[in-house]
C-alpha positions as CSV (number, residue, x, y, z in Angstrom):
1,X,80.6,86.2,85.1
2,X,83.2,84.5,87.0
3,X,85.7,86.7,87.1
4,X,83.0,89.3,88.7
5,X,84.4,90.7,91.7
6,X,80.8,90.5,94.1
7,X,81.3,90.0,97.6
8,X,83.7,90.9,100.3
9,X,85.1,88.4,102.9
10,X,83.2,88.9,105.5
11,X,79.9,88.7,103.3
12,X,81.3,85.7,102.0
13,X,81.6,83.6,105.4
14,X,78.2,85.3,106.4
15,X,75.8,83.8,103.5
16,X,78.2,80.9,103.3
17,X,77.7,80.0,107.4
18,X,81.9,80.1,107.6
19,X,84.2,82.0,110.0
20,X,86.1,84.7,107.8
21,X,89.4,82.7,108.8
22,X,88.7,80.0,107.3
23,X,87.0,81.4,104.0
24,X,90.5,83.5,104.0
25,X,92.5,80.5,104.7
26,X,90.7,78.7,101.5
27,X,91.2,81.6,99.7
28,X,94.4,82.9,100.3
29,X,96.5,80.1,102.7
30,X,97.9,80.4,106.1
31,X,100.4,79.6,108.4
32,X,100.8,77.3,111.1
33,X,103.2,76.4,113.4
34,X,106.0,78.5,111.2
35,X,104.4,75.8,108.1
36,X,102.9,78.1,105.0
37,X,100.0,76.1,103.4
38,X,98.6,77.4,99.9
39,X,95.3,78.5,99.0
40,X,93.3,76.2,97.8
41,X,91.3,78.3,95.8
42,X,93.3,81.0,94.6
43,X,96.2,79.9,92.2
44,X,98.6,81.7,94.3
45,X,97.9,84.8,97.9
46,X,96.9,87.9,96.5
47,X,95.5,89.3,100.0
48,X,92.3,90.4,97.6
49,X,89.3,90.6,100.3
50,X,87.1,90.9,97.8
51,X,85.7,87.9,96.6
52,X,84.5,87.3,92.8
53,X,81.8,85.2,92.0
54,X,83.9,82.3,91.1
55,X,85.6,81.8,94.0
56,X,82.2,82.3,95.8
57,X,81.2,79.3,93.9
58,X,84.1,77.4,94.8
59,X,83.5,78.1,98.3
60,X,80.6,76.6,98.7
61,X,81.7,73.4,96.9
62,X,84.6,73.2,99.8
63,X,81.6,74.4,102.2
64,X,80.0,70.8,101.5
65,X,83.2,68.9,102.9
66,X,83.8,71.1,106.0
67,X,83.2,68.1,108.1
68,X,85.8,66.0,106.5
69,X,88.4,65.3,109.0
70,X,90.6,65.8,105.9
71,X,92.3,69.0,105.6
72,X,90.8,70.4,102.6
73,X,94.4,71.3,101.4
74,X,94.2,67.7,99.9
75,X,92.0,68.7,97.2
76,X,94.4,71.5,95.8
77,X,96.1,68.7,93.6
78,X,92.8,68.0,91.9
79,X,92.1,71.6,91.5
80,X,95.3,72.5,89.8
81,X,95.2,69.3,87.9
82,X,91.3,70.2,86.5
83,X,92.8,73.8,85.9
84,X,94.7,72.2,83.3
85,X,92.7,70.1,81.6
86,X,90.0,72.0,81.3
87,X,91.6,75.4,80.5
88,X,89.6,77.1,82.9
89,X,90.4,79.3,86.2
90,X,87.3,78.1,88.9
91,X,86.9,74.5,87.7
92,X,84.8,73.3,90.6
93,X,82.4,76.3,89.4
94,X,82.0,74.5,85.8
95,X,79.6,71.5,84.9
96,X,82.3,69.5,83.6
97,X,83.8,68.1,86.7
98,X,79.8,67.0,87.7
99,X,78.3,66.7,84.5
100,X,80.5,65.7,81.4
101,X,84.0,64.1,82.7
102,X,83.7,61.7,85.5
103,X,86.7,59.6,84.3
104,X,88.8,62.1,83.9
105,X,88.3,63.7,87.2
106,X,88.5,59.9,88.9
107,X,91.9,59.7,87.2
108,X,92.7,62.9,88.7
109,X,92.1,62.2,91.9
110,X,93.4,58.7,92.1
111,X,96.6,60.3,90.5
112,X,96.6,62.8,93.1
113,X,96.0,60.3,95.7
114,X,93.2,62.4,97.0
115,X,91.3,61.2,100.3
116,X,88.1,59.1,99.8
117,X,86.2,61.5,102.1
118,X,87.6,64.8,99.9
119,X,86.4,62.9,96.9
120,X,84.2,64.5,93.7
121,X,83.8,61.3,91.7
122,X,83.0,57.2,93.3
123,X,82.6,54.1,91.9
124,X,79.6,53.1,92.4
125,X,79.4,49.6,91.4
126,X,79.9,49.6,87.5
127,X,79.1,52.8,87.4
128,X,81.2,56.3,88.4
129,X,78.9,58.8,90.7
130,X,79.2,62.2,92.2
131,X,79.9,61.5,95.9
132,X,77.3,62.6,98.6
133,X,79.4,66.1,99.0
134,X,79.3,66.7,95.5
135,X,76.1,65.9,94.6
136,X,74.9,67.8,97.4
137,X,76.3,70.8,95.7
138,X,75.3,70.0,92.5
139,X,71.4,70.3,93.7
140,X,72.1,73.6,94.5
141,X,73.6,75.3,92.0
142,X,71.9,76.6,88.2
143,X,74.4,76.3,85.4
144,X,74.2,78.9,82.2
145,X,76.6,78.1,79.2
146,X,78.2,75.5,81.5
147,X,79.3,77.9,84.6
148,X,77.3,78.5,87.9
149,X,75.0,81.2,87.0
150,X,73.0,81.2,90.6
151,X,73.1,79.1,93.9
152,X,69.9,78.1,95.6
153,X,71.5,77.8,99.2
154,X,67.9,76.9,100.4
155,X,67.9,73.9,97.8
156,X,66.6,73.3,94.8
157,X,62.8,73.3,95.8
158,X,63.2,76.7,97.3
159,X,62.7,79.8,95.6
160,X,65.6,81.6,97.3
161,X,68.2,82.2,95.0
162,X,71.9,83.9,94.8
163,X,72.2,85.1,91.8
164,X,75.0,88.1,90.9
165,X,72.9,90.1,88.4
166,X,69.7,90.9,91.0
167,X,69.7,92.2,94.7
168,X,73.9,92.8,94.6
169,X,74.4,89.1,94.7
170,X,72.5,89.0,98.4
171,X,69.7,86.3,99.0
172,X,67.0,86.8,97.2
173,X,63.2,85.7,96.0
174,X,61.8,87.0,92.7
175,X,64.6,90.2,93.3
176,X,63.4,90.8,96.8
177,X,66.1,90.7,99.1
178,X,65.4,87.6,102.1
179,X,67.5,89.6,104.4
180,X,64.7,92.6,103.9
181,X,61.5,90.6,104.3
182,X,63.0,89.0,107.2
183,X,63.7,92.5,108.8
184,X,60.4,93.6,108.0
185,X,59.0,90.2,109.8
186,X,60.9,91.1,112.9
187,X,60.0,94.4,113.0
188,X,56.2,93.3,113.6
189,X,55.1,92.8,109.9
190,X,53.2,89.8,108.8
191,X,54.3,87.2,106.4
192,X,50.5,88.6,104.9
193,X,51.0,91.7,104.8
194,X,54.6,91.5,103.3
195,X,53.0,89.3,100.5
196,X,51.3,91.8,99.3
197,X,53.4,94.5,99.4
198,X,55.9,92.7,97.4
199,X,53.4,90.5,95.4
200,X,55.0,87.6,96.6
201,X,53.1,84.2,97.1
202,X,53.2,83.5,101.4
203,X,54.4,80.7,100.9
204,X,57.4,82.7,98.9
205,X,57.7,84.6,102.3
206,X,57.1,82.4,104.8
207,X,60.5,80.5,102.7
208,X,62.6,83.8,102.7
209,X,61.8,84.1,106.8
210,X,63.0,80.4,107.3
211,X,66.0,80.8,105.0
212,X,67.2,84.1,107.0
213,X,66.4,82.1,110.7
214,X,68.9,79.4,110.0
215,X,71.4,81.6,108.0
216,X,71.6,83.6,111.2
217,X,71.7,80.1,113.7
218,X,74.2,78.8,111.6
219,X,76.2,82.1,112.4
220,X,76.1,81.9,115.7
């Protein structure tokens, strides 16, 4: 499922809330100033716009740090590192890392000599925590067999899911597509009249309007 190619770039940034620079910059690196700097995603540039659902996942991990004042290129050590440990190509799109391994990945990352703001793993007095970054990505995401098997961008109390095997991998509630209710909304229909053409709860609608409203402020 991981290895499914799914979006393309610009789709990417869209239901992510990124500029396509910097989801490409993630992805593939950049240059700056005559300095190259790797992707932090991809192992090495491939120049691939399209985007599989692994790296999709991974995306919106690095989405939840995008206000660190850090340079995400910090974390690349910890990726590479987890890579290898875990055998695995999209590591931050696995339970381990959350889930299963907290030592290990605090070793990593104090190997690595990864920024506290950039971290996945704290100390928490005796105890070792997902930091506020990662555990804000860990309430959105579904695992199945240990991967990311659907995001719920909205959170986990709302039904709108991304999920690659309904709707193309858009936004979606119950296989509806938000981005179509929400059309329909603007075009003059009701949240009760689109209820019941799609035999959708309101309040189902009413969540796939709200989702599509700040998807599209966040854009701007």
């Amino acid at each position: 499922m991981l290895e499914r190619p799914i979006y393309g770039i610009g789709q990417a940034a869209a239901l992510l809330g990124l500029r396509q620079h910097k989801v490409r910059g993630w992805l593939d690196g950049y240059e700056r100033s005559g300095v190259l700097y790797p992707p932090v995603i991809r192992d090495s540039p491939t120049g691939n716009d399209v985007v599989t659902w692994g790296e999709f996942v991974e995306l919106g991990y690095l989405r939840e740090y995008r206000r660190a004042r850090v340079s995400l290129q910090h974390i690349r050590p910890v990726t590479d590192r987890l890579r290898q440990e875990f055998g695995v190509r999209y590591p931050l799109a696995h339970a381990r890392p959350y889930v299963y391994d907290h030592q290990l990945v605090l070793k990593i990352q104090e190997e690595a000599g990864l920024d506290a703001s950039l971290a996945i793993v704290i100390r928490s007095g005796q105890q070792l925590v997902l930091s506020p970054a990662a555990e804000s990505y860990l309430q959105k995401v579904e695992f199945s067999d240990e991967v990311v098997a659907r995001l719920r961008p909205a959170g986990k109390t709302s039904p709108v899911v991304i999920d690659p095997e309904f709707a193309f991998g858009r936004p979606s509630i119950r296989g509806v597509a938000t981005e179509r209710i929400a059309e329909l909304y603007r075009g003059g229909d009701s949240p009760d009249f689109l209820a019941e053409s799609y035999e959708l709860p309101i309040e189902h609608v009413r969540a796939a309007i709200a989702y599509e409203t700040q998807l599209a402020a966040t854009a701007a």
